[in-house]
N, C-alpha and C positions, 0 to 999 in steps of 0.2 A: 903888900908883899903877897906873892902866889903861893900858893899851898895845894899841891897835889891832892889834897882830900875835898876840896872844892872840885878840881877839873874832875875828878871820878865821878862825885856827886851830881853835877849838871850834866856830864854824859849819860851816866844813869836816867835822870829824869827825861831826858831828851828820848832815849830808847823807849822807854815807858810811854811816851806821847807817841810817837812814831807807831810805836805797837797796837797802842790803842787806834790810832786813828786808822789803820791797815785793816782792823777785824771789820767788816759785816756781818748782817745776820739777816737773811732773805726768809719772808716768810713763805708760807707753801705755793702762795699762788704767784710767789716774785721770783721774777728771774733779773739778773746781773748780766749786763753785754760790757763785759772788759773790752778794753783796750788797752795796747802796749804801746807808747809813744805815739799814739795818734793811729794808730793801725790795730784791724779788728784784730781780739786772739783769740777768746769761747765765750759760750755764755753759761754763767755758772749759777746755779743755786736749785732747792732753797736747803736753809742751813747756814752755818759757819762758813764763810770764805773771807781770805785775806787777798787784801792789794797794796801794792807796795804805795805808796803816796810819791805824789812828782811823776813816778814812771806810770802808772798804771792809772785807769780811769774808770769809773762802773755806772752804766745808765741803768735805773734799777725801770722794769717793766711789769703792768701789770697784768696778769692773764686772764682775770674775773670777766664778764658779762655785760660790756657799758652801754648803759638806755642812752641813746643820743636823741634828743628830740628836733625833730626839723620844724623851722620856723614856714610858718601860711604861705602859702606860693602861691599866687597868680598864675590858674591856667586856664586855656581857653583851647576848649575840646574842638573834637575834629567838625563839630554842626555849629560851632561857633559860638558857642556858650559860655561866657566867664563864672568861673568858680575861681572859690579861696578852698586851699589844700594843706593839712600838715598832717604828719605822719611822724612815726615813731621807729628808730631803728635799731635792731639790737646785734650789737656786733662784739669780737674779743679777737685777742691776739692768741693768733697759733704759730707764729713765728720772729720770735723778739728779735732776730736778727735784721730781717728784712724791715719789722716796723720802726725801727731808729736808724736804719743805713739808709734808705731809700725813700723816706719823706721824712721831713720837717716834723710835721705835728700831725699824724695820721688822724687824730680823734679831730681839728680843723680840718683836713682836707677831706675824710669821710662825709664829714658834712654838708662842706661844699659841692661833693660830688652827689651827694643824696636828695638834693635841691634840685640839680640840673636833670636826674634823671627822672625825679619825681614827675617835671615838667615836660620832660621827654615822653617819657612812659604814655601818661595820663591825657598828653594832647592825641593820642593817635585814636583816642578812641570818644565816642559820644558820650554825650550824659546818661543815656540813659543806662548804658554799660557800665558808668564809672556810681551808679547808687543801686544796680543789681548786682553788679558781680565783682565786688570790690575783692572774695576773699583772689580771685583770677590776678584782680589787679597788684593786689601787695604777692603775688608767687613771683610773677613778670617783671617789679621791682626790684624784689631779692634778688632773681637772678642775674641781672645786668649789674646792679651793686658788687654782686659777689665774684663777680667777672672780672671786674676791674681793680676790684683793690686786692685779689690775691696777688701780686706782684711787693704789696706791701707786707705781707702777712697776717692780713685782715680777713677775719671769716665775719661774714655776714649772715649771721642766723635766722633773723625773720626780719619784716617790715610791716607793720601796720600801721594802714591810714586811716588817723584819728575821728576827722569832719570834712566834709565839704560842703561848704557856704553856699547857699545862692544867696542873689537879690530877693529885694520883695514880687517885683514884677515878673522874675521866673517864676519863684514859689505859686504868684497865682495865675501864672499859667498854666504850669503843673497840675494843680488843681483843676484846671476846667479840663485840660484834658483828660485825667482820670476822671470827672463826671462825664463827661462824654464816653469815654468806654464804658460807666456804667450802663448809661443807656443805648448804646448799641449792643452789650450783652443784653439787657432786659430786652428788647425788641427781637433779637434773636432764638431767645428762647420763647417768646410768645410765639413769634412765628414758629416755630420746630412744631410746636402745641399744636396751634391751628393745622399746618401741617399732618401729623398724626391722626387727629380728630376728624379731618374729613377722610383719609385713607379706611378710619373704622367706618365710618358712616358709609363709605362705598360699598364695604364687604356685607355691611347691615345690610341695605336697601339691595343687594343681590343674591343672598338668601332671604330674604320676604318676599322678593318679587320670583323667586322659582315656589314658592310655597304660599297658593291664596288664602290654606287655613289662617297660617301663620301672621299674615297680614291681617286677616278679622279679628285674633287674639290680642294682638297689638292695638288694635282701635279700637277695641271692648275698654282694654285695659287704659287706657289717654281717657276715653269716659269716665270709668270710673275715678282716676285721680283728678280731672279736673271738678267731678263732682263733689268733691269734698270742698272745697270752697265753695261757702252759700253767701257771699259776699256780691256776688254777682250771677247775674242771667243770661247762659251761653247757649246758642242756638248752632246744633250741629246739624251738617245735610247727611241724611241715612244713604251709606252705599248701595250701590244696585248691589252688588254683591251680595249685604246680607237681607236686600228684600226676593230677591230671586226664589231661595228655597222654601219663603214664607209665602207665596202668591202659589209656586207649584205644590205643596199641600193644601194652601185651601181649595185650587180647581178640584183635586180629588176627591176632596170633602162633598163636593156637588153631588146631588144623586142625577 
C-alpha cells in the first residue's frame, strides 16, 4: 500500500543528496572550469560553489608550482659530442581555461615538449658552452618552453639542467686537454719573464755603458760577492780600466 508520507520522505532525501552532491569547496589555489551541457560557462573558485549534477560539470585545477622532472636525453652537440642531459622544469597554470580546453594532459605534453627542446636547444651549441655557460643555456630553454605552451596556459618559470654525462674516453680527454692549457700558460708566462728580464737588462747595460765609473763599481761589487765563497779559487782578469789610473800615478811618483 502507498503512503504519501513515504513519497515525501524519499523526495526529501533524494534533495538532500542532490544538494549535497552540487556543493564544492575549492581551495585557494583551485580553480573550477564549469561546464554547462558539455559547453564552457566560467571558472569558478576558490570557496563555496554549487553545480547542478547531470547539467553541469567542474575540472577542478591546480595553480601551485609543479617541478616536472625531464627524463636523460641523448644529445649530440654541434662538435659532435654525445652527452646524457636532464633537467628540471618549473612551471604552473596561469590560465585554467586554456590548460583543460586546449590539451589533454598539459603536465604530459609539457614534458614531452621539454625533452624535444632540451634536445633542440643544447645541439646547437658545443661542449664546451653546454659545461661553461649552462646558466645562458637553461634562460634559452625557458624561453622557447615558455613560447610554446602559453597558448595552453602554461607559464614556465625556470629551467635547470640537472647533469650532463660524458663518457669515460671524453672525460679523459678533457683532461689532457686542460693539462695542456696548463702548460701552455706556464710556458707563456715564463716566456713574458724572460721577456721582461732582458728588456731590464738592456736599459742596465745602457746606463753602465754611458757611465765608466759606474761600471767599475759594479765589478768591484761581483768581486766582492763572489768573494765570499771560499769554497773555491776564482781567477779574475783586471780591467785596463781600473789599472790605467794606477800605472798613471805611479809614472808621477817617478822623480
Amino acid at each position: 500500500m502507498f503512503f504519501p508520507f513515504d513519497f515525501a520522505f524519499g523526495a526529501i532525501f533524494i534533495a538532500l543528496l542532490l544538494a549535497v552532491a552540487s556543493i564544492k569547496i575549492l581551495r585557494e589555489y583551485e580553480r573550477g572550469v564549469v561546464f554547462m551541457l558539455g559547453r564552457f560557462q566560467r571558472v569558478k573558485g576558490p570557496g563555496l560553489i554549487i553545480v547542478i549534477p547531470g547539467i553541469q560539470q567542474m575540472v577542478r585545477v591546480d595553480l601551485r608550482t609543479v617541478v616536472l622532472d625531464v627524463p636523460t636525453q641523448d644529445v649530440i652537440s654541434r662538435d659532435n659530442v654525445s652527452v646524457q642531459v636532464n633537467a628540471v622544469v618549473y612551471l604552473r597554470v596561469v590560465d585554467p581555461q586554456l590548460a583543460i580546453i586546449q590539451v589533454v594532459n598539459y603536465l604530459d605534453a609539457t614534458s614531452q615538449l621539454a625533452q624535444t627542446t632540451l634536445r633542440a636547444v643544447l645541439g646547437k651549441h658545443e661542449l664546451d658552452e653546454m659545461l661553461a655557460e649552462r646558466e645562458k643555456l637553461n634562460i634559452d630553454i625557458q624561453t622557447v618552453l615558455d613560447q610554446q605552451t602559453d597558448a595552453w596556459g602554461i607559464k614556465v618559470a625556470n629551467v635547470e639542467i640537472k647533469h650532463i654525462d660524458l663518457n669515460e674516453s671524453m672525460i679523459r680527454a678533457i683532461a689532457r686537454q686542460a693539462e695542456a692549457e696548463r702548460e701552455r700558460r706556464a710556458k707563456v708566462i715564463h716566456a713574458e719573464g724572460e721577456l721582461q728580464a732582458s728588456v731590464k737588462l738592456v736599459q742596465a747595460a745602457e746606463i753602465l755603458s754611458g757611465r765608466p765609473e759606474a761600471m767599475q763599481l759594479r765589478y768591484l761589487q761581483t768581486l766582492t760577492q763572489v768573494a765570499g765563497d771560499k769554497s773555491s779559487t776564482i781567477v779574475f782578469p783586471m780591467p785596463v780600466d781600473l789599472l790605467g789610473p794606477i800605472l798613471e800615478a805611479a809614472r808621477r811618483l817617478k822623480p
